[in-house]
Wavefront OBJ file of the C-alpha trace (Angstrom):
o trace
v 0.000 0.000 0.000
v 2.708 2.393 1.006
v 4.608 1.509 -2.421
v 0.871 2.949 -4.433
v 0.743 5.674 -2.215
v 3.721 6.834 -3.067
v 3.232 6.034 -6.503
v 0.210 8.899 -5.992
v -2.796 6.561 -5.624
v -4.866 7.821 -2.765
v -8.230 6.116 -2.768
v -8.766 2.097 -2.400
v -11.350 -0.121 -2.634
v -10.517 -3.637 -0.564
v -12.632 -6.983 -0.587
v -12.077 -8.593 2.902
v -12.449 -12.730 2.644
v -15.654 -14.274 1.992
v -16.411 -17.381 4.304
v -13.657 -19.329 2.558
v -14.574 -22.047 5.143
v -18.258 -22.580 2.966
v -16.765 -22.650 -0.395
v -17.348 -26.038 -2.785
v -13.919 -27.254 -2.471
v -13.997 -27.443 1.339
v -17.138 -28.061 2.281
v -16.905 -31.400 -0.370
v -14.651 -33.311 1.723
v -16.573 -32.336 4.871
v -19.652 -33.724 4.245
v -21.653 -30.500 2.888
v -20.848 -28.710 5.717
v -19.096 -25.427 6.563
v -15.562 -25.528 8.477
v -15.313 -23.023 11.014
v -11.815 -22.626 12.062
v -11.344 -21.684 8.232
v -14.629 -18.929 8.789
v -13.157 -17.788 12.262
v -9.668 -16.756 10.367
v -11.557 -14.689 7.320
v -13.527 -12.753 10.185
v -10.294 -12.107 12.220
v -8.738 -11.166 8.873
v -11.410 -8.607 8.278
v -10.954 -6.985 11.891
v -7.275 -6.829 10.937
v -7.391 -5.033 7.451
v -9.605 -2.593 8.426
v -7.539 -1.599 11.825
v -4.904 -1.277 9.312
v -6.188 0.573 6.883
v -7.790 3.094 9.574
v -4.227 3.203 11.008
v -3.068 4.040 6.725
v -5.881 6.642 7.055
v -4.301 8.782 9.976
v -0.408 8.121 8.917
v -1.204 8.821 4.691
v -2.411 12.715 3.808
v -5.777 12.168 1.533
v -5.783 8.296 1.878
v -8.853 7.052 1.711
v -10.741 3.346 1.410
v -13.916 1.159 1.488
v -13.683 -1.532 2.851
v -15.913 -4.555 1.744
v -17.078 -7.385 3.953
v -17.626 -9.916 1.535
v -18.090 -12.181 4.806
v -21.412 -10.603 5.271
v -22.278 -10.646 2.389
v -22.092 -13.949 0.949
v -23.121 -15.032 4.362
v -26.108 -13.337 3.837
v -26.502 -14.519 0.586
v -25.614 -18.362 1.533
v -28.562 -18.176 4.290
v -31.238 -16.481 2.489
v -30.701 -17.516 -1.499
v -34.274 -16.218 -2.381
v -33.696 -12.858 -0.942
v -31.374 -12.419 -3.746
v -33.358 -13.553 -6.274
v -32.434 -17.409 -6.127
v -34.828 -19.620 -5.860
v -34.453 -23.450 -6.109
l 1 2 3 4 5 6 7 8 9 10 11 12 13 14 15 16 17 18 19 20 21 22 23 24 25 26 27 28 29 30 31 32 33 34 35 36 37 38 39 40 41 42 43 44 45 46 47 48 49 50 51 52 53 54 55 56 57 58 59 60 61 62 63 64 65 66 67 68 69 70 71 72 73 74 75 76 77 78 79 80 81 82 83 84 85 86 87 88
């Protein structure tokens, strides 16, 4: 980040981890369900990047960023399918 910042960019848009834990390839060899441990980390992940990039914010003049939480969201998406338009 520090090496684009001083390359001028001053805005960013980050996508935390999405529940990495429920994806095809993991939750195949574990019977159809979700593995936690793998969930737990992308949460703790998001908590980190975004203490770091509010910590960027108020070291880097102009820097600004949106963060995504692509945890929530395909969480969201994963429990509700038909809210999104999904439907069986």
């Amino acid at each position: 980040m520090q090496n684009l910042y001083e390359l001028g960019a001053r805005k960013f848009g980050i996508l935390s981890v999405a529940p990495i834990g429920c994806c095809p390839a993991v939750t195949s060899g574990n019977g159809g369900n979700c593995v936690k441990p793998l969930n737990d980390f992308a949460i703790v992940f998001h908590r980190a990047i975004q203490a770091l990039l509010q910590k960027l914010s108020s070291g880097f003049e102009d820097f600004e960023f949106s963060l995504a939480n692509t945890f929530e969201m395909t969480s969201d998406l994963l429990k509700s399918p038909s809210t999104f338009g999904k439907h069986g």
